[in-house]
N, C-alpha and C positions, 0 to 999 in steps of 0.2 A: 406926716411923711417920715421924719425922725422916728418914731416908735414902732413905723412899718417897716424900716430898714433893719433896727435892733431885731426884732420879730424874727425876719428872714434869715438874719447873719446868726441869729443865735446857736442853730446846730453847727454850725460850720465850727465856729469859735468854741464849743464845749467839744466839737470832735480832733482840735487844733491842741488842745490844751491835754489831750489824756494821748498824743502822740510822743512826747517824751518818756513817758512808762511804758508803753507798748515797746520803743524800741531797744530800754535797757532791759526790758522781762527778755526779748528777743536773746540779747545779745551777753546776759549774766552769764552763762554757764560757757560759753565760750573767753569771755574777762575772765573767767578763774583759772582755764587753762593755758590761755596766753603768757607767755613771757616778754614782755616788752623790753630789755635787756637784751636776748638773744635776737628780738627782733631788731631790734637798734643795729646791733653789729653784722644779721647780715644786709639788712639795707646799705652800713657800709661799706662789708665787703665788695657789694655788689658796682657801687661804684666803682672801688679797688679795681676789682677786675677790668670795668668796662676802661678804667685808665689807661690797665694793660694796651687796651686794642688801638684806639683813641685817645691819646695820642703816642701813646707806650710805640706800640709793634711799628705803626708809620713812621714815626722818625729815626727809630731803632733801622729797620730796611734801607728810609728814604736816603741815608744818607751816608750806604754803604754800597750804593749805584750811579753812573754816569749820571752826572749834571742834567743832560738833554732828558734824564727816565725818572727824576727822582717826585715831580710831578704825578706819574703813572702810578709810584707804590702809593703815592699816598692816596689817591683815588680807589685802586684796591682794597687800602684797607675799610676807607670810609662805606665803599657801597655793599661789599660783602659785610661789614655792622647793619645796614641797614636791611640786605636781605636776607641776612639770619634771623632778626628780629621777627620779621613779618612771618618767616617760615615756621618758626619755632611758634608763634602764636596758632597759625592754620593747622598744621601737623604732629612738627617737630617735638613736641612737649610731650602731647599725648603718645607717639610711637613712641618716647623714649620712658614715661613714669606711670601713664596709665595702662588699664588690668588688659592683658592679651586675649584672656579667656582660654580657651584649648590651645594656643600659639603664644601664651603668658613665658614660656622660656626662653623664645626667639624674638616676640617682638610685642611691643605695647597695642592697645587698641587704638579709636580714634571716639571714646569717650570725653573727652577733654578738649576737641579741637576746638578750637577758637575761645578756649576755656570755658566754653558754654557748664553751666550748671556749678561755674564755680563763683561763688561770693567772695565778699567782703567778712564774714564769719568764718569762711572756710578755713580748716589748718592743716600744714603739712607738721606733725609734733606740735611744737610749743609755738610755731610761728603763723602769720597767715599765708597761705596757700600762694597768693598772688607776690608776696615776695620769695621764696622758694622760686618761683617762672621766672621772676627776672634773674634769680642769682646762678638759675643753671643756664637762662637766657647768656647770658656773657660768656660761661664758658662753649655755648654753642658758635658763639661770635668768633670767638681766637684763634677757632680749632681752624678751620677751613682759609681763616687769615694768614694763619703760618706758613699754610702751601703756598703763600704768593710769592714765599723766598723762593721757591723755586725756579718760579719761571717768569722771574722779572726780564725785564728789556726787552722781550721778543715774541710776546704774547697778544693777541687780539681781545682787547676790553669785552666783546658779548661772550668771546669763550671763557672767560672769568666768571663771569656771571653765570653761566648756563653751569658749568661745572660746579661748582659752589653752593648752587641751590641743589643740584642734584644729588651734589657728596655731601651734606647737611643730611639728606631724607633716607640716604640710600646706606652711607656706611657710620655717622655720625651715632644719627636716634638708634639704629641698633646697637649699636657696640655700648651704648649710655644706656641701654634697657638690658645687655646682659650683668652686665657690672651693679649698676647703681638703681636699677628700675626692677627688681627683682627676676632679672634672666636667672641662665643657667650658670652665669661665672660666678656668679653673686650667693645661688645654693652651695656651690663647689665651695667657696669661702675664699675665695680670692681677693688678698687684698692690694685694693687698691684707692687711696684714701683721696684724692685730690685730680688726678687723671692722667696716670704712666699710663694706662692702655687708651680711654677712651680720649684724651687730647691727644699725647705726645707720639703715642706708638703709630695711630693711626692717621696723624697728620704728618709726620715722618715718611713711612711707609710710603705713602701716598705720596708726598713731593720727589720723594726717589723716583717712582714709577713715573709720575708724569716728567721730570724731566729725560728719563731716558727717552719718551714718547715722544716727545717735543723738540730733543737737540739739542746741541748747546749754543750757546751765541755765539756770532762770527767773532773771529779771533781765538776763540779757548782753544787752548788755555796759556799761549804764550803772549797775545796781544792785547788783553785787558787792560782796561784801565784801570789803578787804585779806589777804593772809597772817596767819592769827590767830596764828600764833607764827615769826619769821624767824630767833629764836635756834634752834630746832628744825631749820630751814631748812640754818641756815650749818654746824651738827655733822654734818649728812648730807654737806653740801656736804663736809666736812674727811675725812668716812669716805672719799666717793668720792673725793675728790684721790689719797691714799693707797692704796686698794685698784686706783687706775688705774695704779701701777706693774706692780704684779702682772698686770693686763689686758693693757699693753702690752711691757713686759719680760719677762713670762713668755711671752709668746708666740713670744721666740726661742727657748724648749724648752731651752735651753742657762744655765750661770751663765758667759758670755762677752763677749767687745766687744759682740754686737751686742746685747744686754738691757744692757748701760750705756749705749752711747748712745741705745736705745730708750725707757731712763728717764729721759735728758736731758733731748733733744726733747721728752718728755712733758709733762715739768715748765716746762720753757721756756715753751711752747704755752699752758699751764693759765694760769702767772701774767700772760704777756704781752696772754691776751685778755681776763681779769680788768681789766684795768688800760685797755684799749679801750672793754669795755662801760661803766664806773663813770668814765668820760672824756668818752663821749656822753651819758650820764644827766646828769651833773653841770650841761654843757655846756645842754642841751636842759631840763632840770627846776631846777635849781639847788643841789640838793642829792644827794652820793652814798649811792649804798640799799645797805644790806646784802645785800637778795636780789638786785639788780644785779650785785654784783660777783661771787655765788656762781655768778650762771647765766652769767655772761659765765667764768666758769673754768670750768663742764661743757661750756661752748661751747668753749672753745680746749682739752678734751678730748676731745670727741668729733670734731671736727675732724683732729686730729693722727691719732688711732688708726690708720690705715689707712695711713700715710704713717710711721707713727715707727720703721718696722725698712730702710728706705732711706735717710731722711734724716740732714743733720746741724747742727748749731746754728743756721746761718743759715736753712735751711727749718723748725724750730721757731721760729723769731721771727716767719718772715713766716706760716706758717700759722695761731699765736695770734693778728695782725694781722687777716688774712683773715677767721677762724673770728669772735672779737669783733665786728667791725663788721655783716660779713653777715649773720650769725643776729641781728644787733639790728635789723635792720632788715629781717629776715624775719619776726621775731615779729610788729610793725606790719602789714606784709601782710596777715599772714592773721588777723590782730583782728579791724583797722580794717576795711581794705579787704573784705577777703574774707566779715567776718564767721564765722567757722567758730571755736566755739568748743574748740578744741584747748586744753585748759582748763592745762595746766602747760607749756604751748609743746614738744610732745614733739616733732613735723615741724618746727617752725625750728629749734630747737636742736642736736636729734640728725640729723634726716632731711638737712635742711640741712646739717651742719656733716660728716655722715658722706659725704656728695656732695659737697661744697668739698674735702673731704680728700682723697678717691680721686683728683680732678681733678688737685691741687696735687703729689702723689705721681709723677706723670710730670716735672714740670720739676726740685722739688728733688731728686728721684733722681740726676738727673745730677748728673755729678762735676765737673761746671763751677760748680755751685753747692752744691760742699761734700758732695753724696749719694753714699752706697754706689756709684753708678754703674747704670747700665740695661742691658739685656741688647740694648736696640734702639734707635732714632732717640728721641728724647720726644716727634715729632708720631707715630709709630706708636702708641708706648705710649700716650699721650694718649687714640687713637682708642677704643684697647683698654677703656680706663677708660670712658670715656662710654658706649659700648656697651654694657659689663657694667653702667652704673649703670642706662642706659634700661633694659633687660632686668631688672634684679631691680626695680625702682620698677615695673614695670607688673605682673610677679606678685603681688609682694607688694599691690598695691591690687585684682588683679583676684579673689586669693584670699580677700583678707581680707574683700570684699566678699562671696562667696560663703558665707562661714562666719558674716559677722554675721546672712544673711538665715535658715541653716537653722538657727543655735543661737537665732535671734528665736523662730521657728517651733517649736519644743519646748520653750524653757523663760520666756520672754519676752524685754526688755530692758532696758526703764524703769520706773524705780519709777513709782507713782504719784502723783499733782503735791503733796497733802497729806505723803505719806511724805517727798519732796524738801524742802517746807520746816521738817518738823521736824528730817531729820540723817538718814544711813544708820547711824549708829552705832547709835543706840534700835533707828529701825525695821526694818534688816537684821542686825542679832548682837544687839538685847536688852542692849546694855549702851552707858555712858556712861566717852566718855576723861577728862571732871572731874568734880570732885562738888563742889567748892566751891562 
């Protein structure tokens, strides 16, 4: 019985044993083009990033809004991370990196969805393919999480959701397939190394528009209530400081010169406009604020982003200069002046500061002021930038406008005005973030 078992088991056991050479023959000439070093680093970055969102951006909002709401951002953040994920796998990825075919300038195919046909072997460069997805996965995460500054306190949770998947598919994967997916901004030679246009511009744009859409919260702008917790505020603020290395360093794809000095400039930028904003406050109020100086360092990060893989020390100084001053004195604009309550300053901050940065990216580019160098005049490239910013600023407000009207239209927008002054927290998830 023993020797009729052997018998049986014998091809199995010689077909088990020449499985190992089968699948390094498979898999050799892919191990020679692999860099496991740059893959190392964006696997980290990628986490970096996803930091940003979870728990960076949540506590960074959570805790620059009423007590009764700070519950609701953070909900926001977590379930827009989890429906950009799912969307980014279905669609998202492909409309934004794979081949368009005759529409390859406007928009990707859907070769890619659900990453079908992509392996374990597969490589984007030096890396595998499946980290590349995750690591543009996160910044598809951020994008559409930042619009939540907008319209916190006074929002309906499914119109969150509904808008968010919509503005992922609709203004997101394009603007990421013209830039970075071989579009047309990308032929023009536009640069944009980290995401002035496709995060900042068009996540800005876009919280402008929907909150003029939306209203502002009862009370603006004279009855508001302060930041209920800025310690909450400044932990978010130190996630994002940190996860923005990963954002703008890892976007060299590489662990090389140019993700060090893409971490430089980063860092330079954060602290230099840190120290701009909490300089004008001081100056102008008398005393410096905690959440001053956190938002005046997302400002001289999101400023830099778009500029930090050309630049060099001296264009990180003067950007965190720029980036400080400007967005503090954009936020006033559109308070005071304008009245549009853009409720955590997402358009001066980001929209702003991701459009000062595209701009500022053509002159410190050149090598006369310390950048990588330009492939063209800096009044060309200059033109190139502004162009591409008019262009994605006008989609991104004319789409997002379109999607607040038809996700108005099927699920609502605003709560109701009793619901708004007891908290979204109770009245939209049934629970409360203190009980003291």
């Amino acid at each position: 019985m023993l020797s009729l078992f052997r018998l049986q088991a014998a091809p199995l056991l010689f077909a088990a044993a020449l499985l190992p050479d089968v699948a390094y023959a498979q898999s050799a000439d892919v191990a020679a083009k692999l860099s496991a070093g740059n893959a190392a680093w964006i696997l980290t970055s990628t986490a970096l990033v996803l930091l940003m969102t979870l728990p960076g951006l949540a506590l960074f909002y959570g805790g620059l809004v009423r007590a009764a709401n700070v519950l609701s951002v953070l909900m926001h953040c977590f379930a827009i991370a989890c429906l950009a994920s799912v969307l980014w796998l279905v669609a998202g990825y492909s409309l934004a990196f794979a081949d368009g075919g005759s529409a390859h300038d406007w928009i990707g195919g859907l070769g890619k969805a659900f990453l079908l046909g992509v392996g374990v072997d597969d490589l984007t460069g030096d890396i595998p393919e499946s980290v590349y997805f995750m690591f543009q996965m996160t910044f598809a995460i951020i994008t559409p999480a930042l619009i939540a500054g907008a319209y916190v306190e006074r929002i309906r949770f499914a119109h969150v959701l509904l808008f968010s998947g919509l503005w992922l598919l609709v203004v997101y994967a394009p603007v990421a397939h013209w830039v970075w997916g071989g579009g047309f901004l990308q032929q023009w030679g536009a640069l944009d190394f980290a995401g002035g246009l496709v995060v900042h511009a068009t996540a800005g744009t876009s919280a402008l528009v929907f909150a003029t859409m939306l209203g502002p919260r009862r009370g603006f702008p004279r009855e508001l209530t302060p930041p209920h917790n800025p310690s909450l505020t400044m932990m978010g603020a130190a996630m994002l400081w940190v996860g923005w290395f990963g954002f703008n360093a890892g976007s060299a794809l590489a662990a090389n010169g140019s993700a060090g000095m893409a971490m430089l400039v980063t860092h330079l930028s954060a602290a230099t406009a840190s120290l701009v904003w909490v300089a004008i406050e001081w100056l102008k109020f008398g005393k410096p604020s905690l959440v001053g100086i956190v938002t005046g360092m997302v400002a001289g990060l999101a400023t830099v982003t778009p500029a930090s893989g050309f630049i060099g020390p001296i264009g990180g100084l003067a950007i965190g200069l720029a980036g400080g001053g400007v967005c503090y004195v954009a936020v006033g604009i559109i308070k005071t002046r304008l009245k549009i309550d853009d409720s955590l300053d997402v358009f001066a901050v980001h929209g702003v500061g991701g459009i000062l940065g595209i701009l500022m990216a053509a002159p410190f580019g050149d090598a006369a002021l310390g950048g990588l160098g330009l492939k063209m005049s800096v009044g060309a490239q200059l033109g190139i930038q502004a162009a591409g910013a008019l262009i994605v600023v006008a989609w991104s407000a004319i789409a997002t406008a379109a999607i607040v009207v038809a996700a108005r239209a099927l699920v609502g927008l605003r709560v109701a005005p009793e619901e708004e002054t007891e908290g979204l927290d109770l009245t939209q998830h049934g629970e409360r973030s203190y009980t003291l």
